[in-house]
BAFI-3210 file (N, C-alpha, C; in Angstrom, 3 decimals, decimal comma, padded with zeros to 6 digits):
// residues 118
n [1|2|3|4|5|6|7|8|9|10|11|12|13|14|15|16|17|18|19|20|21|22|23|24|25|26|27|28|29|30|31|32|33|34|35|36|37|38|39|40|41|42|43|44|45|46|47|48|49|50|51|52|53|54|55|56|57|58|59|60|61|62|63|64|65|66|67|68|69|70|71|72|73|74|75|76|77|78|79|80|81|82|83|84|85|86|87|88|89|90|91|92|93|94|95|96|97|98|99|100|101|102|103|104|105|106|107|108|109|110|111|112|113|114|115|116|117|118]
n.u [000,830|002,021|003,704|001,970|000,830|003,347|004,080|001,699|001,310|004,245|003,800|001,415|002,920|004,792|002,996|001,641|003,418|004,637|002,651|002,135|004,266|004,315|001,755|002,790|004,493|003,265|002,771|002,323|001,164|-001,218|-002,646|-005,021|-006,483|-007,217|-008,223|-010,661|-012,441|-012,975|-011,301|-009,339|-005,992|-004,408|-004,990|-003,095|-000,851|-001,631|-004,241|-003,793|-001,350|000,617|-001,058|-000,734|001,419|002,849|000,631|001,775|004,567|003,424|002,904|005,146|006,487|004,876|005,199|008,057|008,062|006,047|003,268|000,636|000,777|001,423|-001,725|-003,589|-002,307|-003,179|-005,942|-006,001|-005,697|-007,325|-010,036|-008,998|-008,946|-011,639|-013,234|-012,142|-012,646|-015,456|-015,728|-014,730|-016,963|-019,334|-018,314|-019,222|-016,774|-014,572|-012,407|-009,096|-007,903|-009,915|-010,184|-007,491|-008,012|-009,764|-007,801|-005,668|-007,419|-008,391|-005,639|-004,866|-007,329|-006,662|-004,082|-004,759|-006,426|-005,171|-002,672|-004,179|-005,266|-002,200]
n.v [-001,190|001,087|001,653|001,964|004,653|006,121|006,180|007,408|009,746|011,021|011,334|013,312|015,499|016,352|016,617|018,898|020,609|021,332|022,056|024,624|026,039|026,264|027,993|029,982|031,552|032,218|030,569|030,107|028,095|027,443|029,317|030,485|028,210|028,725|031,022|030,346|029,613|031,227|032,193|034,244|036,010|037,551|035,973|033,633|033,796|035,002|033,315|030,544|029,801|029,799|028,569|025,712|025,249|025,210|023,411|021,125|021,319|021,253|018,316|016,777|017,603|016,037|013,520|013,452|013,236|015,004|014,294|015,434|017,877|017,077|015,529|017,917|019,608|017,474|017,724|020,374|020,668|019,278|020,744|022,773|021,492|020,455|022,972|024,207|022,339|023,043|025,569|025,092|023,774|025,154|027,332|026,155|024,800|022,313|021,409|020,534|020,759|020,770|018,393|017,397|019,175|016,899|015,102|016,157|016,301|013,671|012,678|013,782|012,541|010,250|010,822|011,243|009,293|007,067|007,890|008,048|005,436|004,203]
n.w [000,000|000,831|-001,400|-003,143|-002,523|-002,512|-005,032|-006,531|-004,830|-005,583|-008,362|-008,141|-007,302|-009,519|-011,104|-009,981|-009,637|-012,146|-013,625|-011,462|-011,704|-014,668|-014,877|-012,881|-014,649|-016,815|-018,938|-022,003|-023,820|-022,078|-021,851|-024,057|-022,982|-020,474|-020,452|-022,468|-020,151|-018,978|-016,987|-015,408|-016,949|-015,041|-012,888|-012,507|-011,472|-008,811|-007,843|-008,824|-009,652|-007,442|-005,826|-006,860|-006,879|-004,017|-003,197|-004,321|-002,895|000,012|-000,360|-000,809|001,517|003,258|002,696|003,509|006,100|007,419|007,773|009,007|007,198|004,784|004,518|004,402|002,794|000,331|000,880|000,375|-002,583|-003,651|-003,224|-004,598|-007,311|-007,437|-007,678|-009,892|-011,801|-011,626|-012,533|-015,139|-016,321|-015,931|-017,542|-019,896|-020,957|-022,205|-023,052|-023,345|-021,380|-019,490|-019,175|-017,837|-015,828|-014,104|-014,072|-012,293|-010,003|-009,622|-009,159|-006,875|-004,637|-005,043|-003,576|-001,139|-000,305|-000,458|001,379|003,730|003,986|004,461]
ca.u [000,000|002,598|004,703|000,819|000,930|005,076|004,038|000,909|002,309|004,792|002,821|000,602|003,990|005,591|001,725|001,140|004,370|004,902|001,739|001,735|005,536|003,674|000,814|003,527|005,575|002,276|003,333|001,564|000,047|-002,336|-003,346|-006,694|-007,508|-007,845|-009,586|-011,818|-012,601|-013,568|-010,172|-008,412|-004,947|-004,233|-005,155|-002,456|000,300|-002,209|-004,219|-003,502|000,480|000,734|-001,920|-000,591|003,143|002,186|000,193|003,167|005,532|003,425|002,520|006,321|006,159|004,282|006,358|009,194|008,075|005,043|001,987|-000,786|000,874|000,503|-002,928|-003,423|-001,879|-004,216|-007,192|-006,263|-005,880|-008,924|-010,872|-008,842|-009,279|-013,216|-013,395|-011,673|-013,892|-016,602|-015,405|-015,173|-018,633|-019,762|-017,932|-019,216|-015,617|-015,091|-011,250|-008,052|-007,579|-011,037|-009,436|-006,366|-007,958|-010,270|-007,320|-005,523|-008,714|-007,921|-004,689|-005,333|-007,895|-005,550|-003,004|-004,929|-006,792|-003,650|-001,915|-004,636|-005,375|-001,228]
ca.v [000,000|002,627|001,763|003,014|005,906|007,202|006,548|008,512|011,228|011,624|011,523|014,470|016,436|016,088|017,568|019,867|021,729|021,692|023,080|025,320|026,838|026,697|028,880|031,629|031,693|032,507|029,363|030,476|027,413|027,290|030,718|030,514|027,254|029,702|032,518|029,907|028,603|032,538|032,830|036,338|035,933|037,881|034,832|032,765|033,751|034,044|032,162|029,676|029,120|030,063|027,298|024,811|024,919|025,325|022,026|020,096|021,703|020,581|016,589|016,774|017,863|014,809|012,428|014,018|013,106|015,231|013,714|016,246|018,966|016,437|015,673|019,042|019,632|016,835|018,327|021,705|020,242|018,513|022,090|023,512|020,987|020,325|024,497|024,064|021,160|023,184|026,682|024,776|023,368|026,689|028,467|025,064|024,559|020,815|021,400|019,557|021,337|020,304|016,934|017,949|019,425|015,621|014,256|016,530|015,792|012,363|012,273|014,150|012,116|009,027|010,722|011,844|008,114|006,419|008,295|008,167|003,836|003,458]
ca.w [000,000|001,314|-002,615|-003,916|-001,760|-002,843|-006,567|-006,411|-004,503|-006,724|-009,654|-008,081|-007,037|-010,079|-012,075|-010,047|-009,823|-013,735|-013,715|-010,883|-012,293|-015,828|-014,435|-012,486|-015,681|-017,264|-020,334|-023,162|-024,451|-021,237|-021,781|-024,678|-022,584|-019,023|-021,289|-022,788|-019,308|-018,019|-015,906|-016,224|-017,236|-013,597|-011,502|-013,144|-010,772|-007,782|-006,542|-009,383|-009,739|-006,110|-005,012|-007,086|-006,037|-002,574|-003,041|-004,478|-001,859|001,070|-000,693|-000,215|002,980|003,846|002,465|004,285|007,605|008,022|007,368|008,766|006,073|003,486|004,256|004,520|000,976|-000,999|000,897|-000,518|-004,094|-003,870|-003,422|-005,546|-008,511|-007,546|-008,459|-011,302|-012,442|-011,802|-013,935|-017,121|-016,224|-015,684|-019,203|-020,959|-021,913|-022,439|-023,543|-022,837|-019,823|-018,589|-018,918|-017,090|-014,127|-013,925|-014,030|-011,114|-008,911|-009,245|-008,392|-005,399|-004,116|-004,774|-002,783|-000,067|000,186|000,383|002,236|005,500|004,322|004,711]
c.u [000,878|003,233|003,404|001,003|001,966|004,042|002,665|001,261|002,702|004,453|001,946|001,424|004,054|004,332|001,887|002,574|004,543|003,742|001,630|003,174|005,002|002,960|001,536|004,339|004,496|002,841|002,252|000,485|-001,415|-002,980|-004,791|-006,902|-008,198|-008,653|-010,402|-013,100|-013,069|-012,497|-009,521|-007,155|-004,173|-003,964|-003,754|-001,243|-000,550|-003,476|-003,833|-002,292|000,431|-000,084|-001,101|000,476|002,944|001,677|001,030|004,121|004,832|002,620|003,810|007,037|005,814|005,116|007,725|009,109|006,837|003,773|001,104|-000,411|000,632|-000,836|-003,627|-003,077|-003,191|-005,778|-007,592|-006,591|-007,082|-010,209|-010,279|-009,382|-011,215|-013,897|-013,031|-012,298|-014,968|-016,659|-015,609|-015,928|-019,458|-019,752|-018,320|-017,864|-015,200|-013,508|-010,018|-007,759|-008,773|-010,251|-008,534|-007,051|-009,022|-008,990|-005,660|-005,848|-007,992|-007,024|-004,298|-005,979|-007,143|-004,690|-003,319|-005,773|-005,682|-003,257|-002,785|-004,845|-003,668|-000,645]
c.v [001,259|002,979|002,772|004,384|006,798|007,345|007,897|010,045|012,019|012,167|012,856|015,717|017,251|016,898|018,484|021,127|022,074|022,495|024,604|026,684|027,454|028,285|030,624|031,912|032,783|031,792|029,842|029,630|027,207|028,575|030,792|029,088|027,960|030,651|031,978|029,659|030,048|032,841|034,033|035,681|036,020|036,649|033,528|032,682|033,692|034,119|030,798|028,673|028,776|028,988|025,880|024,110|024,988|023,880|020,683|020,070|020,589|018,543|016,290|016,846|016,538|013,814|012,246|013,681|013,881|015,132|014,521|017,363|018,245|016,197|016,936|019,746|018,976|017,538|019,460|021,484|019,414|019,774|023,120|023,067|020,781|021,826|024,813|023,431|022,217|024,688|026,265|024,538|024,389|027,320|027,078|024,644|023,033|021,020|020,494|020,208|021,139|018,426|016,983|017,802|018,401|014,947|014,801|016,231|014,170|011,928|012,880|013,531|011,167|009,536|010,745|010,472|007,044|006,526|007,965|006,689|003,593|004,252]
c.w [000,000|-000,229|-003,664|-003,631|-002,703|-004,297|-006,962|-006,122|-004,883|-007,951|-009,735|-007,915|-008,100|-011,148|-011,827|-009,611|-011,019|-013,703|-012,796|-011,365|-013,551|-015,614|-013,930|-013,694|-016,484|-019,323|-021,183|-023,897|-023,412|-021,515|-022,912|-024,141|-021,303|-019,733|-022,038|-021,904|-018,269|-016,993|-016,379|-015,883|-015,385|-012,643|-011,308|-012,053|-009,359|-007,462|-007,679|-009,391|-008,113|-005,273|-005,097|-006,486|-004,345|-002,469|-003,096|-003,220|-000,327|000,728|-000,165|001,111|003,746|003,793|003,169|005,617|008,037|007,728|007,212|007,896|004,804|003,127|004,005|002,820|-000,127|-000,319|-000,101|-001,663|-004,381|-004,125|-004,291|-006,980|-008,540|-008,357|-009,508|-012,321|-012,776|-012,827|-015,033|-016,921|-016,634|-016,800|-019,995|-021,678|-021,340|-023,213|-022,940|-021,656|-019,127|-018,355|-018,041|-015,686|-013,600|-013,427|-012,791|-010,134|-008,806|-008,454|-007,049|-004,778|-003,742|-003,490|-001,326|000,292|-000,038|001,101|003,774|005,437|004,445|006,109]
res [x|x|x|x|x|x|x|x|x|x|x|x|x|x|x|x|x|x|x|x|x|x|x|x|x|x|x|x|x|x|x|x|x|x|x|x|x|x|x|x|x|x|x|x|x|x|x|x|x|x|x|x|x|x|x|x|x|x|x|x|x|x|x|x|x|x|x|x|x|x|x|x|x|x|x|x|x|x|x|x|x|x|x|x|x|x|x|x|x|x|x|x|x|x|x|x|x|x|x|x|x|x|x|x|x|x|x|x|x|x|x|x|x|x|x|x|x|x]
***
């Protein structure tokens, strides 16, 4: 269970920092999927970048020895990605980045139901 846990983890680290660096960089190819999706360019560094890396940082955290910051971490990313889910819902946008942030959620949930069954 705990080898589920690391790989997961990692797997959600390893997203959501590319993404959350992507996002403060302000990467260009994400940019007409956030302005399809009703986000203002603005948000990109914060609460967006700034959430994401933050989320990675403390999954890491966890892994490191402190658990309740990790849980703590996939909670966050769980309300972050559920809000995210629900924006494109919202702007009807149905784009590869609606896929994306499904497939964020996920691996947040994974990490954060591993992590409390190991």
């Amino acid at each position: 269970m705990f080898t589920a846990f690391l790989v997961v983890t990692l797997l959600a680290v390893a997203a959501n920092a590319f993404s959350g660096v992507a996002a403060l960089a302000h990467f260009k190819p994400i940019l007409p999927g956030m302005a399809k999706a009703g986000v203002p360019e603005s948000w990109l560094t914060f609460p967006i970048g700034t959430l994401k890396t933050a989320g990675a940082i403390g999954l890491l955290l966890g892994l490191a020895g402190v658990p309740l910051i990790g849980t703590g971490a996939a909670i966050g990313l769980i309300l972050f990605f559920v809000c995210a889910v629900y924006t494109h819902v919202r702007a009807s946008d149905y784009s590869p980045q609606f896929g994306l942030a499904i497939g964020f959620l996920t691996l947040a949930v994974a990490a954060l139901a591993l992590g409390l069954a190991s």
